[in-house]
C-alpha positions as CSV (number, residue, x, y, z in Angstrom):
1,X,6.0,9.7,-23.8
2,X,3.0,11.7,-24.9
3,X,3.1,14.5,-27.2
4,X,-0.4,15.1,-25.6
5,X,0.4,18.1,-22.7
6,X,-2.6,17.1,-20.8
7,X,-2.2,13.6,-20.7
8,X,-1.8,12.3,-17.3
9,X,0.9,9.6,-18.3
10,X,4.3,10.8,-18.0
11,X,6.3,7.1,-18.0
12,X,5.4,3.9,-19.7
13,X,5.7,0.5,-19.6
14,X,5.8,-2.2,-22.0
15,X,4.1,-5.8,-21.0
16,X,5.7,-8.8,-23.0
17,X,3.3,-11.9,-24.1
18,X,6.0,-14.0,-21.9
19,X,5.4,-11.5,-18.8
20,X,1.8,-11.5,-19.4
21,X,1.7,-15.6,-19.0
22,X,3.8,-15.8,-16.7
23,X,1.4,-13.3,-14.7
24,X,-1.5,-15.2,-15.6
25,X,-0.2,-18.1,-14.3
26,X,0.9,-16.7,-11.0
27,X,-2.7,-14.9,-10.8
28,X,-4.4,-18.3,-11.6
29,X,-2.1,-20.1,-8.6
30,X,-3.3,-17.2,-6.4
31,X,-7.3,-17.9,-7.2
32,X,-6.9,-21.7,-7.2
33,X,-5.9,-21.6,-3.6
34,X,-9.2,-19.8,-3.0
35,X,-11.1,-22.4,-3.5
36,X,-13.5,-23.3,-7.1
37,X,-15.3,-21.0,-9.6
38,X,-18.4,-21.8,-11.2
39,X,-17.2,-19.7,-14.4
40,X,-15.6,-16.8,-15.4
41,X,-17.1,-13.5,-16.5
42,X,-13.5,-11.7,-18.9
43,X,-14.4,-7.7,-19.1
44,X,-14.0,-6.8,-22.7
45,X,-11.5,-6.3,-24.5
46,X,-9.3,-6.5,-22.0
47,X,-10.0,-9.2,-20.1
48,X,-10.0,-11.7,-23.2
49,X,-6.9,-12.8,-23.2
50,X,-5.8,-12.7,-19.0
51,X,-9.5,-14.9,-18.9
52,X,-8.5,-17.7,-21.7
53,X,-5.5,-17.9,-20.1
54,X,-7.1,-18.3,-16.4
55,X,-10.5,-20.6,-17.9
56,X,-7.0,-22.8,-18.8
57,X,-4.7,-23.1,-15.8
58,X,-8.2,-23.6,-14.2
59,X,-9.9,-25.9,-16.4
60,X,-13.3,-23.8,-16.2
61,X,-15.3,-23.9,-19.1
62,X,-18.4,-21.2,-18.5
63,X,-17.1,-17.7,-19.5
64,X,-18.9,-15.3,-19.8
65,X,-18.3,-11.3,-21.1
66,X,-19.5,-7.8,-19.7
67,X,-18.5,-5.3,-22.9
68,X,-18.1,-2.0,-21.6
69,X,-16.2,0.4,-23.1
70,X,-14.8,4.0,-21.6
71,X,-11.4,4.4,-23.9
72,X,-10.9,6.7,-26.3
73,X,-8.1,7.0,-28.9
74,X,-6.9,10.3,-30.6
75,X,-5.3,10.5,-33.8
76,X,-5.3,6.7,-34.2
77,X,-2.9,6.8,-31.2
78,X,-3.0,4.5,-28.0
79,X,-6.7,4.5,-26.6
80,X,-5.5,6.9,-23.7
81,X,-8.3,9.0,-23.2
82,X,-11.3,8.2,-20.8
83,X,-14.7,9.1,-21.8
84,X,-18.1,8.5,-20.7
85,X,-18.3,4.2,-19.5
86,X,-21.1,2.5,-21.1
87,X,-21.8,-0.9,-21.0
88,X,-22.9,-2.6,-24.1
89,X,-23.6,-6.0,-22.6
90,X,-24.3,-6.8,-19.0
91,X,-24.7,-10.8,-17.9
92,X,-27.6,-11.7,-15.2
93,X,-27.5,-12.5,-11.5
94,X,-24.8,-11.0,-8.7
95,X,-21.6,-13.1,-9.7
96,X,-21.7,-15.0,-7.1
97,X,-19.6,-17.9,-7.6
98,X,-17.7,-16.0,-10.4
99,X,-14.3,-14.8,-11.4
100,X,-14.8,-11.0,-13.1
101,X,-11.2,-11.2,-14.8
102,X,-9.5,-7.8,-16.7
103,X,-6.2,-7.3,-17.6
104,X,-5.7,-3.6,-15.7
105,X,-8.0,-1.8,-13.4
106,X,-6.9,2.0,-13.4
107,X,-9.1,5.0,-12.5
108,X,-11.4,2.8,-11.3
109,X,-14.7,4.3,-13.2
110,X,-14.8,1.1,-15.2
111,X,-14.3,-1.4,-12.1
112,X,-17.2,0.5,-10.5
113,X,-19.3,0.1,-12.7
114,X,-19.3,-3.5,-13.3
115,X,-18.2,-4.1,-9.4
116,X,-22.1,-2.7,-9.2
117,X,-24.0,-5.3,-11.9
118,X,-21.9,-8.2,-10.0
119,X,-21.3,-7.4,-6.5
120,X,-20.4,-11.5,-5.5
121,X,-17.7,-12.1,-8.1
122,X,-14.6,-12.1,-7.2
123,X,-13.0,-9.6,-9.2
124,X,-9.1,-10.6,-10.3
125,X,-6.9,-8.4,-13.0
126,X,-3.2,-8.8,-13.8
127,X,-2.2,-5.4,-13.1
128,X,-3.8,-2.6,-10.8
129,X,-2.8,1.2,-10.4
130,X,-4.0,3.1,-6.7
131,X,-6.9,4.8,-7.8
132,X,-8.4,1.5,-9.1
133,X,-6.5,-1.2,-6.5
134,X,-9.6,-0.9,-3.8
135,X,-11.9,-1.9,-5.9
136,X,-10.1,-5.4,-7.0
137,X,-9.9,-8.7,-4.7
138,X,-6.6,-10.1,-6.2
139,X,-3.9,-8.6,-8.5
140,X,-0.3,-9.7,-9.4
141,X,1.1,-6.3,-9.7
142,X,0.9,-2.5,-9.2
143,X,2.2,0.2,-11.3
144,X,1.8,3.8,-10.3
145,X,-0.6,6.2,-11.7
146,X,1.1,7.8,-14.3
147,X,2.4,4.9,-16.1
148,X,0.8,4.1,-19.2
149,X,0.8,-0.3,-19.6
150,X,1.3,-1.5,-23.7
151,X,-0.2,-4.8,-23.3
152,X,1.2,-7.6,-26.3
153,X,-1.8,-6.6,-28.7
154,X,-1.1,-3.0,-28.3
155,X,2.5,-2.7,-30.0
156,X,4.5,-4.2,-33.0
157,X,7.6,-6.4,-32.8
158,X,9.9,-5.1,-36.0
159,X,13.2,-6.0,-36.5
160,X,16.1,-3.4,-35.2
161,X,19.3,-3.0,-37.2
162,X,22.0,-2.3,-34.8
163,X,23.6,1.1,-34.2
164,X,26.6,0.2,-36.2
165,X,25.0,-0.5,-39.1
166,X,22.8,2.7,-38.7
167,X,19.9,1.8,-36.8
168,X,17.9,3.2,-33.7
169,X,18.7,6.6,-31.9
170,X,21.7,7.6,-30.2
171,X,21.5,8.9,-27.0
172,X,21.6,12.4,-26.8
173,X,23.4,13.7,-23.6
């Protein structure tokens, strides 16, 4: 997957925007049998989408955003490579009351972080890998540490010409 020798992804996997709904919706079922939210607090950038699509299912209007950042890209590749987490913009009070939404939590070292400014919300994300599972309340799925996700904004849909007409590779065996 990576031409990169020291990254620590080894396997991917590629999210749809129809597997990413559906996902939301199952993950807004999940925090609607908990009871009501006074808002929701979407970590950026990540957590834009999964929290529209949550603030919807739920009908909650106050969102909030805590921007921190700890990606890194190389070479204008995927932002694979986690630096230094600094938060740009925080929010006031503990969370309580709150949904912290974000699309993935993986090392953790982000999910720390804000788990710290907001130590009452209840913090949901679509997808979770081990390292960073502990620190989340409510997921829909895992995926194990080396995968690396492609959510919908991340990749391109391009037409394919079929093999017989000379597209895409042939496997090689």
């Amino acid at each position: 997957m990576s031409s990169d020798p020291t990254s620590r992804y080894d396997d991917e996997i590629v999210i749809s925007w129809a597997e990413l709904h559906r996902d939301a919706r199952y993950l807004s079922k999940q925090l609607h049998a908990l009871g009501s939210w006074r808002g929701i607090i979407a970590i950026t950038r990540g957590g834009l989408v999964p929290a529209a699509l949550v603030a919807r299912e739920l009908e909650i209007r106050l969102i909030d955003t805590v921007c921190v950042t700890s990606y890194g890209a190389a070479g204008g590749g995927a932002e694979q490579h986690q630096g230094e987490a600094t938060v740009l913009k925080g929010v006031t009070g503990d969370g309580d009351g709150f949904l912290l939404v974000d699309d993935l939590v993986d090392t953790g070292r982000t999910a720390k972080i804000v788990r710290q400014m907001l130590p009452k919300a209840h913090f949901a994300t679509l997808y979770a890998k081990p390292l960073g599972r502990p620190i989340v309340d409510t997921c829909v799925k895992e995926f194990k540490q080396n995968k690396w996700i492609f959510f919908p904004w991340d990749i391109e849909y391009r037409f394919a010409r079929p093999i017989k007409d000379g597209g895409g590779d042939t496997a090689k065996g």
